[in-house]
C-alpha positions in Angstrom: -25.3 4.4 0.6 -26.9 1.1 0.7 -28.3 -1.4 -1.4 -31.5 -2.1 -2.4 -33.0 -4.9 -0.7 -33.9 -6.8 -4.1 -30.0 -7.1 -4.5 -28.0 -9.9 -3.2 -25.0 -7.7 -1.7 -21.8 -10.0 -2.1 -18.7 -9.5 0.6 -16.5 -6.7 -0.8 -13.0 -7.8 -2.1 -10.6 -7.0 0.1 -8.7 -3.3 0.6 -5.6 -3.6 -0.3 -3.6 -0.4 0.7 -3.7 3.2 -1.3 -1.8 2.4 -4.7 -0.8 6.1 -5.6 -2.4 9.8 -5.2 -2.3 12.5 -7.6 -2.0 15.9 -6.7 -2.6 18.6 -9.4 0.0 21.1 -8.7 0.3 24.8 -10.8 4.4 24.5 -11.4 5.5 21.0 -12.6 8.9 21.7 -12.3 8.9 24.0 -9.0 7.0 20.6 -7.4 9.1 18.5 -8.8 11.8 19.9 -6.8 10.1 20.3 -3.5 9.0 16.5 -3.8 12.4 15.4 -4.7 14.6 17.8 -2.2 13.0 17.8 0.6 11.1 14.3 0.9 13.5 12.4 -1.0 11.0 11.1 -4.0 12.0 9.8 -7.1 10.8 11.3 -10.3 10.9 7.4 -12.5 8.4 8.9 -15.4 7.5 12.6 -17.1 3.9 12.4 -18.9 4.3 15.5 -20.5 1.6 17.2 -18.2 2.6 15.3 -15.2 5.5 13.8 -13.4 5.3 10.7 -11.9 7.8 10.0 -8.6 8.2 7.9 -6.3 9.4 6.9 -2.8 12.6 4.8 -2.8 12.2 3.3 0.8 8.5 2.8 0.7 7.6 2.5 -3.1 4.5 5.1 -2.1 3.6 6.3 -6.3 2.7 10.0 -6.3 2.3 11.3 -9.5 2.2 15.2 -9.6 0.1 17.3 -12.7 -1.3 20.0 -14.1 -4.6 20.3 -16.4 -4.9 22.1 -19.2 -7.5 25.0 -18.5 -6.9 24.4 -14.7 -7.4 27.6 -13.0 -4.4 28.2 -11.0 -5.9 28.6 -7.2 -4.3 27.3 -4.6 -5.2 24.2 -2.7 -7.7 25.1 0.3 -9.0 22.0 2.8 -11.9 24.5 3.5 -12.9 23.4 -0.6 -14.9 20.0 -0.9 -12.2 17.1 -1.9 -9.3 16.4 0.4 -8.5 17.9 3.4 -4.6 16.5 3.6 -2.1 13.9 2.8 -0.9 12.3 5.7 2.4 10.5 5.4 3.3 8.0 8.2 6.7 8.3 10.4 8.2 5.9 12.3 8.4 7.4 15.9 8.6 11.3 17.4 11.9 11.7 16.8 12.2 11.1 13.2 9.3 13.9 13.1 11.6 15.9 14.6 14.1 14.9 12.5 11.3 16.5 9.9 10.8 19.7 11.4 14.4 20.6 11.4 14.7 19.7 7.8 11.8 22.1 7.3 13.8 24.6 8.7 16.3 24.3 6.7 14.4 24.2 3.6 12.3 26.8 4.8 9.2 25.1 4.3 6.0 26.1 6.0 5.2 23.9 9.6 3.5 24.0 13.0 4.9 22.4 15.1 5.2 18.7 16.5 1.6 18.3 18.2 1.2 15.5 20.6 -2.0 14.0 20.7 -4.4 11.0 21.5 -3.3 8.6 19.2 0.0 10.0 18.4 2.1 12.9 17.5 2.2 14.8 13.9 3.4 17.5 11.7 1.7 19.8 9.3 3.3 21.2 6.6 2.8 22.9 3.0 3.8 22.3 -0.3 5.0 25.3 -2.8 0.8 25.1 -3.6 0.2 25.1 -0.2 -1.5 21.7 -0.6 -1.7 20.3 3.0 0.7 17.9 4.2 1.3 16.0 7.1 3.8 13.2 9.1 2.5 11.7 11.7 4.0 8.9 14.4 1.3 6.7 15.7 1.1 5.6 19.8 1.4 2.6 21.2 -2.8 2.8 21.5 -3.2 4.0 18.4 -1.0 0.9 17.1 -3.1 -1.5 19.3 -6.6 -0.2 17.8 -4.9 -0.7 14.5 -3.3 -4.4 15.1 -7.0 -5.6 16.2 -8.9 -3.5 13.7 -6.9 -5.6 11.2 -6.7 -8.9 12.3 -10.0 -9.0 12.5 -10.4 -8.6 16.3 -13.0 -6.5 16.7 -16.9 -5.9 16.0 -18.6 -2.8 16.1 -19.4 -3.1 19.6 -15.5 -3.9 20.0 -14.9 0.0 19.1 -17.4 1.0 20.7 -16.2 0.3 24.1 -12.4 0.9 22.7 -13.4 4.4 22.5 -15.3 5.0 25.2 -12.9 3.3 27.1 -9.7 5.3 26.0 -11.2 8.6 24.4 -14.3 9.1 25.9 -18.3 8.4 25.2 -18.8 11.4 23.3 -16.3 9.9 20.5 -18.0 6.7 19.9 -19.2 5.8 16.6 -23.1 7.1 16.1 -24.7 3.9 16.0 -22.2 1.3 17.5 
């Protein structure tokens, strides 16, 4: 979407960072537990018709609900809306450290993939709302390290991608 050219278009404030997510979720209490067992959040407030947790090592807010005359389905990426929720690890071997928790819990997971930029982890929650961990590479950490500092233009990317993924991945119009 762009402006009109009759408007003066002032620099956007800056991103700060995601402040929360809300899933909607068909069983309050059954989520609740599969938030708080298995990835260790916090549930700090209950809004009647939804719970709000959150992380204790990363402070990450998700609040969890339910809506009254919601419908019941379960979550499908192949709907319009989100696809996943990506959760970041540290390193391979804490994902590992994930999928054998999985296991235990008997939660639904592929495997660790190794790609690109990184390896990750798919997994479900009891709504089968799609999850995921994933460990960033060191090029995937690089891209990001210039990205934010500033470093780089469009062109910048450009030839970042082509130079490391190939030319059929670079941005349509850099």
């Amino acid at each position: 979407m762009t402006a009109p050219a009759s408007v003066d278009v002032l620099a956007p404030p800056v991103f700060a960072g995601v402040d929360h997510v809300a899933l909607t979720v068909t069983d309050l209490d059954r989520s609740q537990r599969f938030y708080t067992d298995v990835l260790d959040f916090v549930v700090v407030m209950d809004v009647g018709t939804g719970r709000i947790c959150m992380h204790p090592q990363t402070g990450f807010v998700l609040a969890l609900l339910t809506h009254p005359g919601g419908r019941g389905e379960r979550f499908s990426e192949l709907h319009v809306g989100a696809d996943h929720l990506g959760f970041a690890a540290r390193s391979r071997a804490e994902l590992e450290s994930w999928e054998a928790r999985f296991r235990v819990y008997q939660v639904p997971h592929t495997p660790i993939r190794d790609e690109l930029f990184g390896s990750h982890l798919n997994f479900r929650d009891p709504d089968d709302i799609a999850l995921e961990f994933s460990a960033s590479n060191d090029l995937m950490l690089a891209a990001q390290a210039a990205l934010s500092a500033g470093q780089t233009s469009p062109s910048d990317i450009a030839e970042f991608v082509a130079a490391n993924v190939g030319g059929d991945f670079v941005p349509k119009g850099a």
